[in-house]
NULUM-615540 format. One record per residue (C-alpha): residue in one letter; y, x, z; residue number from 1. Coordinates in Angstrom, 1 decimal, decimal comma, padded with zeros to 4 digits. Layout:
N
- a  Y  X  Z  NUM;
...
END
This chain:
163
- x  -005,6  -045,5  012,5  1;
- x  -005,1  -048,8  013,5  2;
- x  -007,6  -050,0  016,7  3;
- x  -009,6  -053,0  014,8  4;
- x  -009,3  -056,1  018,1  5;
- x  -008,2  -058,9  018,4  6;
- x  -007,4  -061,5  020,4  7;
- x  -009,1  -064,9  020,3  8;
- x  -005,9  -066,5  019,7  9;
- x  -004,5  -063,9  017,0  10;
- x  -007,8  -063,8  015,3  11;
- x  -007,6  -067,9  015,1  12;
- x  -003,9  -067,6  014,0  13;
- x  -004,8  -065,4  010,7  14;
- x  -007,6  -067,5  010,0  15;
- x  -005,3  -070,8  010,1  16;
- x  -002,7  -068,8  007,7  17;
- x  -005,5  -067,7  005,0  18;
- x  -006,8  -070,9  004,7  19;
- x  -002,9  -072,8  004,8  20;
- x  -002,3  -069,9  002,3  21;
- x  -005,5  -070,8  000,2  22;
- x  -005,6  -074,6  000,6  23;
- x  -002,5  -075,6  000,6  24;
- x  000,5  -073,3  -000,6  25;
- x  -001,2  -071,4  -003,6  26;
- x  -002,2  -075,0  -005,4  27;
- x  001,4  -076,4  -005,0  28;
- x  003,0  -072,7  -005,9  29;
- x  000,0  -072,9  -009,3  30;
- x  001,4  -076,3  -010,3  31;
- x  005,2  -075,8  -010,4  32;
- x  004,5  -072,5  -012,4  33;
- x  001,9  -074,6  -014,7  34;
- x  004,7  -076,8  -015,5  35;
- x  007,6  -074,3  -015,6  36;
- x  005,7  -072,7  -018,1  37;
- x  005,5  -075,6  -019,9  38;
- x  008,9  -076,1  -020,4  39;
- x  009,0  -073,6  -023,1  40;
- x  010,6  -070,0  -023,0  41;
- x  009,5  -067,9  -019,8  42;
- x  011,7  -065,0  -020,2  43;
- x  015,1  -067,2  -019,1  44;
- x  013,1  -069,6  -016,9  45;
- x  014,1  -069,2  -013,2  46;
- x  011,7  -071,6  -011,6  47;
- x  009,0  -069,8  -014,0  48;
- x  010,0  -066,3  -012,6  49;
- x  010,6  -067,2  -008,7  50;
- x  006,8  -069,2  -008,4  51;
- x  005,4  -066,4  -010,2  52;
- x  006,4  -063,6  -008,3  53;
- x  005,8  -065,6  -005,0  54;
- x  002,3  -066,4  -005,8  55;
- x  001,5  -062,6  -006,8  56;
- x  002,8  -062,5  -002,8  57;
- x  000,5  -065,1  -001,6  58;
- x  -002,4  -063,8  -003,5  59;
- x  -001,5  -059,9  -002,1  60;
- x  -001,4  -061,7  001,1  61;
- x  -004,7  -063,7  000,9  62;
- x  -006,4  -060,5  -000,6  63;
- x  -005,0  -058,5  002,8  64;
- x  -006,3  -061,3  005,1  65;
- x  -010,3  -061,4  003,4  66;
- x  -010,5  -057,7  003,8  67;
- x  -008,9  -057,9  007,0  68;
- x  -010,3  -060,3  008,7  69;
- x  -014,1  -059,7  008,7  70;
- x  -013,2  -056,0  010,2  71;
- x  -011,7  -057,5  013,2  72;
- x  -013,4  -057,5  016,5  73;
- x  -012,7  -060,1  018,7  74;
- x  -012,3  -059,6  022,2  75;
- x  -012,9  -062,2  024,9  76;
- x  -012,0  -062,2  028,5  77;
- x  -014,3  -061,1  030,9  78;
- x  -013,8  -061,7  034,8  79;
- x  -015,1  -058,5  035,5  80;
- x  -011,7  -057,4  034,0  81;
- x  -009,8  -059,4  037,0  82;
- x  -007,7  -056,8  038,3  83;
- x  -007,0  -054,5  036,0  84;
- x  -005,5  -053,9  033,0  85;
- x  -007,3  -054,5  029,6  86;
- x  -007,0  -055,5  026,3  87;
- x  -005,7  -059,3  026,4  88;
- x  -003,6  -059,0  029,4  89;
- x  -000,1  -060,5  030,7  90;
- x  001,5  -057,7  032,2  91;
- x  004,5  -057,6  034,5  92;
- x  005,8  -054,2  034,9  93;
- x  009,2  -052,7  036,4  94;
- x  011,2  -049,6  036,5  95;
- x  013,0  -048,0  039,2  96;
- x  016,5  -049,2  037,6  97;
- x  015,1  -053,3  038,1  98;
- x  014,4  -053,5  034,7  99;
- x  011,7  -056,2  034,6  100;
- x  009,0  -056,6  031,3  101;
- x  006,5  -059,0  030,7  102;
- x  004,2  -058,9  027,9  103;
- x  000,7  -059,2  026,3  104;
- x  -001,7  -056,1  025,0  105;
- x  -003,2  -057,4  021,9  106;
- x  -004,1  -055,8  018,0  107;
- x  -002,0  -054,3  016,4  108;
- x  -002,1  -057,2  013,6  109;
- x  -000,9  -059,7  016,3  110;
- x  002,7  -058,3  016,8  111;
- x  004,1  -059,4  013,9  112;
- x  006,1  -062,7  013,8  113;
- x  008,3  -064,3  016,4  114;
- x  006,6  -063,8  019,5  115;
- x  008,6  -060,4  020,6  116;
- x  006,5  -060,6  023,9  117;
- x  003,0  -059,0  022,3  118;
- x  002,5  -055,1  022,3  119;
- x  -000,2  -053,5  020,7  120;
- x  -003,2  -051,8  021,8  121;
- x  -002,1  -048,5  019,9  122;
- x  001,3  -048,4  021,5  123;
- x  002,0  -045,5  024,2  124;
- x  003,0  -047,9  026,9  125;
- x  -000,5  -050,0  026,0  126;
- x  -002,5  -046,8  026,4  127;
- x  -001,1  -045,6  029,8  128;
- x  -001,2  -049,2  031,3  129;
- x  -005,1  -049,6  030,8  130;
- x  -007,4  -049,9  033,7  131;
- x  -004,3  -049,3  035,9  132;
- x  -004,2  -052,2  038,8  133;
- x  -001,4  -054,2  040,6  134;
- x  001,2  -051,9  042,5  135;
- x  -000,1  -048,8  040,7  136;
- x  002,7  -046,6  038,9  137;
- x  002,4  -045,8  034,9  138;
- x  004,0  -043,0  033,5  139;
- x  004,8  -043,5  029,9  140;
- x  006,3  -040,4  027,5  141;
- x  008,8  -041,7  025,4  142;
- x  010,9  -040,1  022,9  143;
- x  013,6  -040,6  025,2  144;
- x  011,2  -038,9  028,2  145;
- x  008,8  -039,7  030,5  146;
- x  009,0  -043,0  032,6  147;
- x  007,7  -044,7  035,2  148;
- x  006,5  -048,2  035,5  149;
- x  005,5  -050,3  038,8  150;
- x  003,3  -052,9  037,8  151;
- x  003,8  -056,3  039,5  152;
- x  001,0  -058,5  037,9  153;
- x  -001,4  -058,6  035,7  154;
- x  -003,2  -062,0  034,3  155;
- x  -005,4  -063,2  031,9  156;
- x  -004,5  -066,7  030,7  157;
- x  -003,7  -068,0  026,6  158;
- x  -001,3  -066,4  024,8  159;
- x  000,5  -070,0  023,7  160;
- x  000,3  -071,1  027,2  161;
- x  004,1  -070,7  028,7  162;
- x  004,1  -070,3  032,1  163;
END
């Protein structure tokens, strides 16, 4: 099961696409099919066909988002977490071949999209890094095997702030 957090940003960024979704695309989507289906026969219609089927996406979507969103928890950074890792966090971590990683714990409804940078909560390498601190060593088991992790740093700033 799914962990039900958020992130400030993520849950702001599902918000902004139900209500673009909502307002804006499902009332210009609703008047090309009105017209299309104007035009006459429906069955040989392409615009007709195409508008229809991606509305019945956009409502699927919008109908996903209202049950989803008022389930969601919202977490918001606290200083006592300064330190450690937690739900929200930047983290910086490297393996004993170099290999360096940077990325952000958030919900699992966050890493979609094209931010690759975001992990979720639920994710094996998540789970071991929390409440770990700077310079402490995370052992992950993969499918590949277990690994190690250093980690280098670990901050707390906006998830659309680029550093």
């Amino acid at each position: 099961m799914k962990t039900k957090l958020i992130t400030p940003e993520g849950y702001k960024k599902l918000y902004d696409e139900h209500d673009h979704l909502w307002m804006k695309k499902r009332p210009e989507i609703t008047k090309i099919v009105s017209w299309a289906a104007s035009l006459g026969d429906r069955s040989e219609n392409a615009d007709y066909q195409y508008n229809k089927r991606l509305l019945r996406q956009i409502d699927r979507r919008v109908r996903f988002l209202r049950k989803l969103l008022p389930e969601l928890q919202v977490v918001h950074h606290s200083p006592a977490q300064d330190g450690k890792v937690f739900f929200g966090a930047w983290v910086e971590i490297e393996n004993n071949e170099g290999q360096v990683k940077r990325f952000r714990i958030v919900g699992p409804e966050e890493i979609y999209g094209e931010d690759r940078s975001f992990i979720s909560i639920d994710s094996p390498m998540a789970r071991a890094l929390i409440k770990k601190s700077v310079d402490d060593v995370c052992t992950v088991k993969t499918p590949s095997g277990t690994k190690e992790w250093f980690i280098n740093s670990i901050k707390y700033t906006d998830a659309f702030e680029k550093e």
